[in-house]
C-alpha positions in Angstrom: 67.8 -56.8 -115.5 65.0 -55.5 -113.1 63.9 -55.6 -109.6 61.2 -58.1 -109.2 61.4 -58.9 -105.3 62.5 -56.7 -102.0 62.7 -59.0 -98.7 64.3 -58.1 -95.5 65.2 -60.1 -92.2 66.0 -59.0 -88.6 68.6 -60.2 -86.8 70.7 -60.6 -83.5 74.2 -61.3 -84.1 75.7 -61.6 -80.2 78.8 -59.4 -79.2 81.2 -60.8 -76.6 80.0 -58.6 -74.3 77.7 -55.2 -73.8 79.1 -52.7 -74.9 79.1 -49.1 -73.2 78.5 -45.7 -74.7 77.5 -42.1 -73.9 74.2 -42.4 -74.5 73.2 -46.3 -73.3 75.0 -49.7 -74.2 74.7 -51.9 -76.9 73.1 -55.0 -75.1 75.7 -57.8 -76.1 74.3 -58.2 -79.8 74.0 -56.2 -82.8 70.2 -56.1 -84.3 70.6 -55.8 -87.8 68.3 -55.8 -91.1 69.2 -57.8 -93.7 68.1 -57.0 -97.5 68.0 -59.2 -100.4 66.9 -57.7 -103.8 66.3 -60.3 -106.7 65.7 -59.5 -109.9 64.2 -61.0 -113.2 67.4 -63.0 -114.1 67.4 -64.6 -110.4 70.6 -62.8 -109.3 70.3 -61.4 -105.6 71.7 -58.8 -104.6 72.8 -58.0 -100.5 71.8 -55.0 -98.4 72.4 -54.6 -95.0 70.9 -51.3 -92.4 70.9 -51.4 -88.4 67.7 -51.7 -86.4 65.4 -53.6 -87.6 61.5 -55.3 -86.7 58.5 -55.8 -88.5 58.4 -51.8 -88.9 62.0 -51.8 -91.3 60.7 -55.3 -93.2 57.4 -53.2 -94.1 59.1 -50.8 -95.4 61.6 -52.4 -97.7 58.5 -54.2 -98.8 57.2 -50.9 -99.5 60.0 -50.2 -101.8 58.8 -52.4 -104.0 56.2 -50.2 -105.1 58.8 -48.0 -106.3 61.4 -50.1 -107.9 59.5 -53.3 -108.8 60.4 -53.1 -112.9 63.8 -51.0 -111.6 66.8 -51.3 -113.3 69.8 -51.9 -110.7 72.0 -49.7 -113.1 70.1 -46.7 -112.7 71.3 -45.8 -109.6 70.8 -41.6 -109.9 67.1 -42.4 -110.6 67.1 -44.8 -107.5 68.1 -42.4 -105.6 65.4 -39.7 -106.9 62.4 -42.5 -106.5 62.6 -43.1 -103.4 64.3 -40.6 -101.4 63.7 -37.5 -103.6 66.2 -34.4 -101.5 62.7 -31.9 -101.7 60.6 -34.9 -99.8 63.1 -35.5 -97.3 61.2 -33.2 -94.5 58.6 -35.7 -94.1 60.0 -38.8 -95.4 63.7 -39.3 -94.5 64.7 -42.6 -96.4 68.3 -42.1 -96.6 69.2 -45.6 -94.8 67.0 -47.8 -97.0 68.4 -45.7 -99.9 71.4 -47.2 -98.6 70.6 -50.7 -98.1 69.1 -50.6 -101.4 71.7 -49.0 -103.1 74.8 -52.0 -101.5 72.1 -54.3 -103.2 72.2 -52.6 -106.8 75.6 -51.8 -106.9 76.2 -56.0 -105.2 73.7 -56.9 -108.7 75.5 -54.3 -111.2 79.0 -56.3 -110.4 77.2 -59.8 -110.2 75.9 -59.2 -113.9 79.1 -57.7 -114.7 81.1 -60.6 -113.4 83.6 -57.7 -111.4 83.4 -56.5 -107.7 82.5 -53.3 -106.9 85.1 -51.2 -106.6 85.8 -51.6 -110.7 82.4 -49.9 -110.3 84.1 -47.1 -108.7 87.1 -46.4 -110.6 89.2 -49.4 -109.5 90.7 -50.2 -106.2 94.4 -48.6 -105.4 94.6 -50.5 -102.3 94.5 -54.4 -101.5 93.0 -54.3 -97.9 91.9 -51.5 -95.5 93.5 -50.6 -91.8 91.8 -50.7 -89.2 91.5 -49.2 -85.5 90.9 -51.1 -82.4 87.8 -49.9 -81.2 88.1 -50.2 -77.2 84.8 -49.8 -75.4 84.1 -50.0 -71.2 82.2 -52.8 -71.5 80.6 -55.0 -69.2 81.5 -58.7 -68.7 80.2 -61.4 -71.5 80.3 -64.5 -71.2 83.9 -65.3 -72.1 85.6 -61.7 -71.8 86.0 -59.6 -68.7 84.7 -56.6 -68.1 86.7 -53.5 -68.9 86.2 -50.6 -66.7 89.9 -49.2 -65.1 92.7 -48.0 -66.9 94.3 -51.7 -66.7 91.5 -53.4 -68.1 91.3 -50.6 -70.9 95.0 -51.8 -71.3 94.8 -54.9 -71.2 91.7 -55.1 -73.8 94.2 -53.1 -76.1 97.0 -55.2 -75.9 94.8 -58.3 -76.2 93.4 -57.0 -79.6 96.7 -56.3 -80.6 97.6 -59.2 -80.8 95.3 -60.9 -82.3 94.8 -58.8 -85.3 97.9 -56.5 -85.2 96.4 -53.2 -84.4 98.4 -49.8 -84.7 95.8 -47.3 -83.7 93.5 -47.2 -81.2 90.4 -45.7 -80.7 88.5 -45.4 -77.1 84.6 -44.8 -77.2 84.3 -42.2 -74.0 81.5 -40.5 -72.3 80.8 -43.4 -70.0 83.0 -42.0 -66.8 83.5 -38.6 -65.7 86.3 -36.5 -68.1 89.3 -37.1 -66.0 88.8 -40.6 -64.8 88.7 -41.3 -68.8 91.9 -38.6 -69.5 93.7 -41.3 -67.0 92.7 -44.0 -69.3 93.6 -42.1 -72.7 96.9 -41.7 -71.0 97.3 -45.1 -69.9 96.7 -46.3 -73.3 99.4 -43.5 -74.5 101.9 -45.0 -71.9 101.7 -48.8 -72.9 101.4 -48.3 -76.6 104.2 -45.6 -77.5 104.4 -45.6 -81.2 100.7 -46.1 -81.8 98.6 -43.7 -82.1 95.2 -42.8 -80.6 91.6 -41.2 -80.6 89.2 -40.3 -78.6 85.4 -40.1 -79.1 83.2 -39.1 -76.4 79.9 -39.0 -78.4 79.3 -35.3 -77.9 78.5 -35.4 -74.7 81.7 -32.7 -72.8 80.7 -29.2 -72.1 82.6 -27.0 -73.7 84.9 -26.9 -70.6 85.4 -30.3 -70.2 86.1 -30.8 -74.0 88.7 -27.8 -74.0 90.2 -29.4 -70.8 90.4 -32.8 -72.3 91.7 -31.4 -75.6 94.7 -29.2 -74.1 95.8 -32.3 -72.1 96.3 -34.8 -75.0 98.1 -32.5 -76.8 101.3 -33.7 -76.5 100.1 -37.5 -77.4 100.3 -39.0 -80.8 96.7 -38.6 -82.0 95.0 -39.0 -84.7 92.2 -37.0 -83.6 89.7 -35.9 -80.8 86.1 -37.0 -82.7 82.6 -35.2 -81.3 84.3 -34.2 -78.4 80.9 -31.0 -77.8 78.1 -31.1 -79.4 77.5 -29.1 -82.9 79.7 -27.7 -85.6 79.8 -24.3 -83.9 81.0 -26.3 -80.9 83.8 -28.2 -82.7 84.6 -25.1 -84.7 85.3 -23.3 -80.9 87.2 -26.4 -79.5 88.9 -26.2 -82.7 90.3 -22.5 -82.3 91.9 -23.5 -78.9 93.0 -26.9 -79.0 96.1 -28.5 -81.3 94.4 -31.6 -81.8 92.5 -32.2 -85.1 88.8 -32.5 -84.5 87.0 -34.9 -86.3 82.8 -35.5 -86.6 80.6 -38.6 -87.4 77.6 -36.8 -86.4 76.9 -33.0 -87.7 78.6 -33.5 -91.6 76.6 -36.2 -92.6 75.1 -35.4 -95.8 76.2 -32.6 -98.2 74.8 -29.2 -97.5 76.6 -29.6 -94.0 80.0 -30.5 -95.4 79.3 -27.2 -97.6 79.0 -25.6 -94.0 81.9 -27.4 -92.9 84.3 -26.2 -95.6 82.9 -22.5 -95.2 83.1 -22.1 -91.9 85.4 -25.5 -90.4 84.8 -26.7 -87.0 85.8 -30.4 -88.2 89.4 -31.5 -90.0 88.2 -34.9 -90.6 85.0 -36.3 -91.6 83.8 -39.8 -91.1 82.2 -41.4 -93.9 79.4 -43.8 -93.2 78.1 -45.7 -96.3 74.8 -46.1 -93.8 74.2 -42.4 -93.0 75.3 -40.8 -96.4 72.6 -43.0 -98.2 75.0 -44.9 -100.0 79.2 -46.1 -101.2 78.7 -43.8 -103.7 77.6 -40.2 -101.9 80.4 -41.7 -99.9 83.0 -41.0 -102.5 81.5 -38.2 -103.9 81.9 -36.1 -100.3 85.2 -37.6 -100.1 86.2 -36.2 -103.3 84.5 -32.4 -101.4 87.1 -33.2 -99.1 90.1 -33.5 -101.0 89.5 -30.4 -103.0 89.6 -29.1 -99.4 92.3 -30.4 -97.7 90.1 -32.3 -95.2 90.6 -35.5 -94.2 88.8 -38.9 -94.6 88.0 -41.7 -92.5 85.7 -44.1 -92.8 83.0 -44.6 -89.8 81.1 -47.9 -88.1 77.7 -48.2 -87.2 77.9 -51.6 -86.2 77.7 -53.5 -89.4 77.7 -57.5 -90.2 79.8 -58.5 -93.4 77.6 -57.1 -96.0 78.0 -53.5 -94.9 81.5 -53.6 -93.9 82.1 -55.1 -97.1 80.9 -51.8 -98.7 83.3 -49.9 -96.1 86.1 -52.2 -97.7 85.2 -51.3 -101.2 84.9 -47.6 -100.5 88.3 -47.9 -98.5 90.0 -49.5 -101.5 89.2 -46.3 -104.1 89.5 -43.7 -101.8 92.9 -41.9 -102.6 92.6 -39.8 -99.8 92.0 -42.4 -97.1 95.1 -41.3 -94.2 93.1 -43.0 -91.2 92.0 -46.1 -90.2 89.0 -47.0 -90.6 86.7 -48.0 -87.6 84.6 -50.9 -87.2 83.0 -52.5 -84.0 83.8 -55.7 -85.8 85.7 -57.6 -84.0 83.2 -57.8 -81.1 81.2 -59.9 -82.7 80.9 -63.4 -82.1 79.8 -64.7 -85.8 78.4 -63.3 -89.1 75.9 -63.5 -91.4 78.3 -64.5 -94.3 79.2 -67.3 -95.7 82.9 -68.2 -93.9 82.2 -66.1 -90.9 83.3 -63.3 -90.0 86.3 -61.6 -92.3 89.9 -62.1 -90.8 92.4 -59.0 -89.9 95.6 -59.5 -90.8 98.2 -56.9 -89.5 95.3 -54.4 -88.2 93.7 -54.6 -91.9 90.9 -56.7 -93.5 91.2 -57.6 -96.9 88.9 -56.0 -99.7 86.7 -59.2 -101.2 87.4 -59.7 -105.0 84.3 -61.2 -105.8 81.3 -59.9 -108.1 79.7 -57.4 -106.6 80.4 -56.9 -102.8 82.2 -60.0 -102.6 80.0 -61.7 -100.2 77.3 -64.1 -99.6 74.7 -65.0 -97.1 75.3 -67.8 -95.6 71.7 -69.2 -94.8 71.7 -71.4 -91.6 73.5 -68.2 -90.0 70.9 -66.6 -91.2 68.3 -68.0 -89.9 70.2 -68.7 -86.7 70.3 -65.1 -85.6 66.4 -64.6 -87.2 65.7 -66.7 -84.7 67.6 -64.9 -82.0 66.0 -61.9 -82.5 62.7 -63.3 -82.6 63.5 -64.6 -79.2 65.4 -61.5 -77.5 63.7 -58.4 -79.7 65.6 -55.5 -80.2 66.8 -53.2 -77.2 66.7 -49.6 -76.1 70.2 -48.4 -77.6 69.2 -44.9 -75.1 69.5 -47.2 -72.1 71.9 -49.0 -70.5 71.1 -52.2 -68.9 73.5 -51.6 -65.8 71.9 -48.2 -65.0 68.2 -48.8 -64.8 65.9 -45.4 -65.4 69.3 -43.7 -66.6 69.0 -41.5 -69.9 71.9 -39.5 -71.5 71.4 -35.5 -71.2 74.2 -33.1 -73.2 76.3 -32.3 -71.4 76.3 -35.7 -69.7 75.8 -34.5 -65.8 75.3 -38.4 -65.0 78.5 -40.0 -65.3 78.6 -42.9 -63.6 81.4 -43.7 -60.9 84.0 -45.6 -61.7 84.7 -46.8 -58.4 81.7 -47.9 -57.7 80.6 -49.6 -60.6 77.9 -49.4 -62.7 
């Protein structure tokens, strides 16, 4: 079996509403790249990497050049052709090593006729948990906006519901620290039992995040994520507050989980099969973390089916998985995949039992959202639509007011 064809696709798969975060918004869709790898006995096999354009299809059809006569099983020497650790200064290719490697290992299990996870030592769970992933968001077309501590509520208890729910997380740095410490203990008050996170994308001063962190102490957290920027800053949040910190964004590779277990300023590291280059460095750095008593969770970057279908099947060998995972996905309106969108089902999502990731494009949906992001383009994640000529700073000394709006 070799790699005869790379091709890539942008798309826009809409959200039911923009989204808010510390640094901008996500503009009421998801802009996504798409990767299909086919090789010499027609199988194809599915990638998926956020952003996307004519810039990210150029260069998976660059790949090529690299892998074109590849075999999908070598996947140490896929990693050394084209995103070689000594190279990495001036070529960083660690998310289309990704992409790339979902489509290998999604081709190994096709030829193999088994999913993935036999790949990886065999699943010991049957689905993966979930957390609600509550954002301040503004209003779509068929949701309201959320922006006071009812609505935060009420989005909560609405997801809930629907897909049974038992942790929640709240993405933060939109409104100043208190106004969002009333709406962390808001959600504490209506959902005793549950328990809770908070993730203000590094945006606090160190003051604010030591405030914040002493005054959810007594909740029952899972654990305050990126609340400063830095692992020296987490390490001094750490010293003073008895909350477990927790990082998506300064132990993402493995010389700075090495730092991490040294000297620790994080107890829980999120895995992201995007930003690690791969499922497998994935489980590699989570086995780092059980030799080291550190935790595991597994982290969303705003993925379609294909890539939280490699979430799943990481979620599903991972024997030290104690958290939820995240995922923004149910705010999504539709998928990429053949049946939709994947269901919850008591707060989890099942892991697929098909070769290889389990999944498969479903074409017209496809080319549907191809079609939508030809027609909207891509948008300034940096910048949020309801604050024109606003940009993030760290610390974040722009909060907008929650009582007057946007």
């Amino acid at each position: 079996m070799k790699i005869v064809d790379i091709r890539a696709t942008t798309v826009a798969v809409p959200l039911e509403a923009p989204l808010r975060h510390s640094n901008g918004a996500h503009w009421g869709r998801f802009v996504r790249t798409i990767v299909e790898v086919e090789t010499d006995n027609g199988l194809v096999g599915l990638g998926e990497m956020g952003g996307g354009g004519e810039s990210a299809a150029a260069a998976f059809r660059g790949m090529l050049d690299y892998l074109a006569g590849h075999d999908p099983f070598q996947l140490e020497a896929l990693h050394f052709k084209i995103a070689n650790p000594t190279a990495s200064l001036y070529n960083n290719r660690t998310q289309l090593l990704a992409a790339l490697e979902f489509a290998c290992l999604d081709l190994v299990g096709q030829h193999l006729g088994v999913p993935v996870y036999d790949l990886l030592g065999g699943k010991i769970r049957e689905s993966v948990p979930f957390a609600s992933y509550l954002f301040f968001r503004y209003q779509g077309e068929a949701v309201p906006e959320v922006r006071t501590p009812d609505q935060l509520v009420e989005q909560a208890r609405a997801l809930k519901k629907a897909h049974g729910f038992t942790v929640h997380k709240l993405k933060g740095g939109v409104f100043p620290p208190d106004y969002e410490l009333e709406c962390y203990r808001a959600l504490a008050a209506a959902f005793p039992g549950d328990r809770l996170r908070y993730d203000p994308n590094a945006v606090l001063s160190m003051a604010e995040g030591l405030r914040f962190g002493k005054a959810i102490e007594g909740f029952d957290n899972d654990y305050l994520e990126d609340p400063v920027l830095g692992l020296e800053g987490l390490r001094l949040i750490r010293e003073r507050v008895n909350v477990p910190l927790a990082t998506n964004t300064v132990v993402v590779n493995f010389e700075q989980l090495a730092a991490n277990v040294l000297r620790r300023g994080a107890d829980v590291v999120l895995l992201d099969t995007t930003f690690w280059g791969g499922i497998r460095p994935c489980v590699k750095a989570a086995a780092v973390c059980e030799t080291f008593q550190l935790g595991v969770a597994v982290h969303s970057s705003g993925e379609l089916g294909i890539q939280l279908a490699t979430m799943l099947h990481l979620g599903a060998v991972l024997p030290n998985l104690t958290y939820a995972a995240d995922a923004h996905y149910h705010h999504l309106v539709d998928d990429i995949i053949q049946g939709g969108k994947l269901a919850y089902r008591d707060g989890r999502i099942a892991v697929p039992d098909g070769p290889g990731l389990g999944v498969r494009l479903d074409r017209q949906r496809l080319e549907r959202y191809a079609e939508l992001y030809r027609e909207l383009g891509g948008y300034p994640y940096d910048r949020d639509p309801g604050r024109p000529g606003w940009y993030a700073q760290v610390p974040n000394e722009r909060f907008a007011d929650p009582e007057a709006g946007p």
